[in-house]
N, C-alpha and C positions, 0 to 999 in steps of 0.2 A: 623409731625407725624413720629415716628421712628418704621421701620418694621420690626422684628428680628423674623429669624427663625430657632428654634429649631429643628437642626438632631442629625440623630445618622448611623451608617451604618448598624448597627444590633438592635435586640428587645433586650430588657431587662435589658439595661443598666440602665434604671431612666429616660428616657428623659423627660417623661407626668411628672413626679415629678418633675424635674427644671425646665419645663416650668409653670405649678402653681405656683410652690412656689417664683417663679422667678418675676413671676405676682403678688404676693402678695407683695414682700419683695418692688419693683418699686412704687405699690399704697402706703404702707406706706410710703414710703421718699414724696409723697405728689403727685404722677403723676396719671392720666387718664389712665389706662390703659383696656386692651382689650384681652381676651386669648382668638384663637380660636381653636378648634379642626380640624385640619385638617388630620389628619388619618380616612380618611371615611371609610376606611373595616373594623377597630378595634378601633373605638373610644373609649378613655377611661378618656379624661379630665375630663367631668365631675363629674365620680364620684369621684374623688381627693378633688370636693368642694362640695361634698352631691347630684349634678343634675344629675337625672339622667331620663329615661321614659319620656323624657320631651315632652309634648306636638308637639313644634316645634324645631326642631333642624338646622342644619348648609344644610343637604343634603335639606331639605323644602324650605331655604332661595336657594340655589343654583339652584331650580325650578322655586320658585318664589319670586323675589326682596322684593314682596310686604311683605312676609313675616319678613322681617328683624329686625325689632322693637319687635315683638313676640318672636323670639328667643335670644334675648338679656335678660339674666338672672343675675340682679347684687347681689353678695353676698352680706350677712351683713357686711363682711369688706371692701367694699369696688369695690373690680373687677368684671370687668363685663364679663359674660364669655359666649361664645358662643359653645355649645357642639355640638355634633354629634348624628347623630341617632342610635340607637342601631339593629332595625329589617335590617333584609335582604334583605327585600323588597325597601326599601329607597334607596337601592343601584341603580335602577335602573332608568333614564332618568334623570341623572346630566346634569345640564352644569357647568364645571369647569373654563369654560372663563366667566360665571359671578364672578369667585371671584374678580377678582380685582374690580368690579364695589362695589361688598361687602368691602371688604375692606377700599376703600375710602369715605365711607360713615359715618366710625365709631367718626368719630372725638374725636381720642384719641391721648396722647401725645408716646402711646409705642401698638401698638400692636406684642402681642407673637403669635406666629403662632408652633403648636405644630404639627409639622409633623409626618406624617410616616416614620418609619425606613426602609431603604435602599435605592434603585433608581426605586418603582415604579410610577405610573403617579401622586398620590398625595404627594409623596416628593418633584418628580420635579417641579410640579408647584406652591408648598411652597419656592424651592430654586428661581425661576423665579421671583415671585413677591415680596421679600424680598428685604429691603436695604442691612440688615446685615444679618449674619450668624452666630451663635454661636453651636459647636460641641461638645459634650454630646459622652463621652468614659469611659471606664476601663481600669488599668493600667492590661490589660490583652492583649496579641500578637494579637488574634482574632478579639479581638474589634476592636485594634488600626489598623490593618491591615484593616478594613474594612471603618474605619473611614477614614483611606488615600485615599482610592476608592472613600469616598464622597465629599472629599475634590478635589479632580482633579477637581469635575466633576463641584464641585462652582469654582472654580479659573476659568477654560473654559469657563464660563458663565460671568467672570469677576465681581463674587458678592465680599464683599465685609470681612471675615472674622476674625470676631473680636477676638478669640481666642476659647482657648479650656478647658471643665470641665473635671477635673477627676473624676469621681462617684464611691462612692463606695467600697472607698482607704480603706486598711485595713483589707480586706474581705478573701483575701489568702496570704499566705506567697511568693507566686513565682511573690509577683508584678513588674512590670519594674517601675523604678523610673521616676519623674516630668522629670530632666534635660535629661532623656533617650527617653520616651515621645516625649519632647519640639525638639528635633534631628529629632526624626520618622516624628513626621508630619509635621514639618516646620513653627507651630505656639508655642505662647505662651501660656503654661497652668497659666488660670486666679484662681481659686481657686480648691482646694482638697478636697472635701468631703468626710467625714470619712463615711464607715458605722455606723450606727446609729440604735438604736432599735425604737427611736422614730417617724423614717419615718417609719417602719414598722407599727407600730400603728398607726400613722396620714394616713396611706393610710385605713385600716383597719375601722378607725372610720370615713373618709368622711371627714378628715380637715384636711385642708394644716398642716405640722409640724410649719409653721413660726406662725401659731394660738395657736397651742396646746403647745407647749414648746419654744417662742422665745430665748431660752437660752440654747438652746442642741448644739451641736459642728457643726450638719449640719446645722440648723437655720443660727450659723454663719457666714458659711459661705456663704450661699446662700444670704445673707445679704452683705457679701464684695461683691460675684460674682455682686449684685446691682451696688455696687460702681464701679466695674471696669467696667461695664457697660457706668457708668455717666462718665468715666476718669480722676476719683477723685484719690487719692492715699489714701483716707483713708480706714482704716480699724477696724475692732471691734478686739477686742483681747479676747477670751473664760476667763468666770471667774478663779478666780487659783482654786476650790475646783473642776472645770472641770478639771483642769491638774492631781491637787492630787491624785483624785478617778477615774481617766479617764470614766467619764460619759457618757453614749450615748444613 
């Protein structure tokens, strides 16, 4: 089982969105996978895949084990997703040292761990129990300045970071470039994702964009970031009437 968790060092970068859709694009190429929500103050995976109000959620399982099978909600395409609770109330009497008991129970070939943005107690204990590490940024100073704060703080831990997303590419003119980026933090940015209007709609309607448009520009990429994932070099190349008419 491969344990990858999704940060970021600030909110609102995309990270809930490439952790889904990153979960989807892994079940398609044919893997078990497993998203779970680990932002307990501000859960927001599930409604990326429609679940939401759900009965039982992540904070229920982390009271009680017994619960775990209940909160396991598999989409029609495929992944299985473990959300978060939404009331207030659920905040109270966690224990977050049952995660990893949660965790190894899922018998999946990739579990996503979809953390909270920056260094409170449930980032760090998504960076603690993670194999890998994968970092979710904006070719913006802010972001990337904070994403290097989260990055120290995996390397001291000696996790194990497989590179880095740019989210979002395209959205202002004062961007810093990939090789500029790749400098700042000291990894490799694995793919680019354009803004797109079609993740605005796929978050909008409740379904991953790799469902609703697998052929929009961040589909595809979300789809390479898979491969680089697997350590394959391949990659999908955007149809040419996506060049033509620059679609998104």
């Amino acid at each position: 089982m491969r344990l990858i968790s999704i940060i970021s060092g600030k909110g609102g970068v995309g990270k809930t969105t490439i952790a889904a859709n990153l979960s989807v694009a892994l079940s398609q190429l044919g893997f078990k996978v497993t998203a779970v929500d680990l932002n307990l103050t501000t859960p927001n995976l599930g409604f990326q895949f429609g679940y939401y109000l759900n009965e039982v959620g992540l904070h229920d399982i982390l009271k009680n084990l017994d619960k775990l099978e209940k909160g396991i909600y598999i989409h029609p395409g495929g992944v299985r997703i473990i959300p978060g609770n939404l009331s207030i109330e659920s905040l109270s009497g966690i224990e977050l040292s049952n995660l990893d008991k949660i965790i190894y129970r899922l018998k999946s070939d990739f579990v996503i761990l979809d953390s909270a943005a920056g260094l409170g107690r449930e980032a760090l204990a998504s960076l603690n129990i993670a194999n890998d590490v994968l970092v979710i940024t904006n070719p913006e100073i802010t972001a990337l300045t904070d994403a290097l704060r989260l990055i120290k703080v995996a390397e001291n831990i000696n996790k194990n970071i497989v590179g880095v997303v740019l989210n979002r590419v395209g959205r202002s003119k004062n961007e810093i470039r990939k090789e500029e980026v790749e400098r700042f933090l000291g990894y490799k940015v694995l793919v680019e994702i354009p803004e797109d209007k079609w993740v605005v709609k796929s978050v909008e309607e409740k379904i991953p964009v790799l469902y609703l448009n697998p052929n929009c520009r961040a589909s595809i990429e979300i789809m390479n970031l898979a491969y680089a994932i697997l350590g394959t070099n391949y990659r999908i190349k955007p149809p040419f009437w996506n060049k033509i008419f620059f679609w998104r």
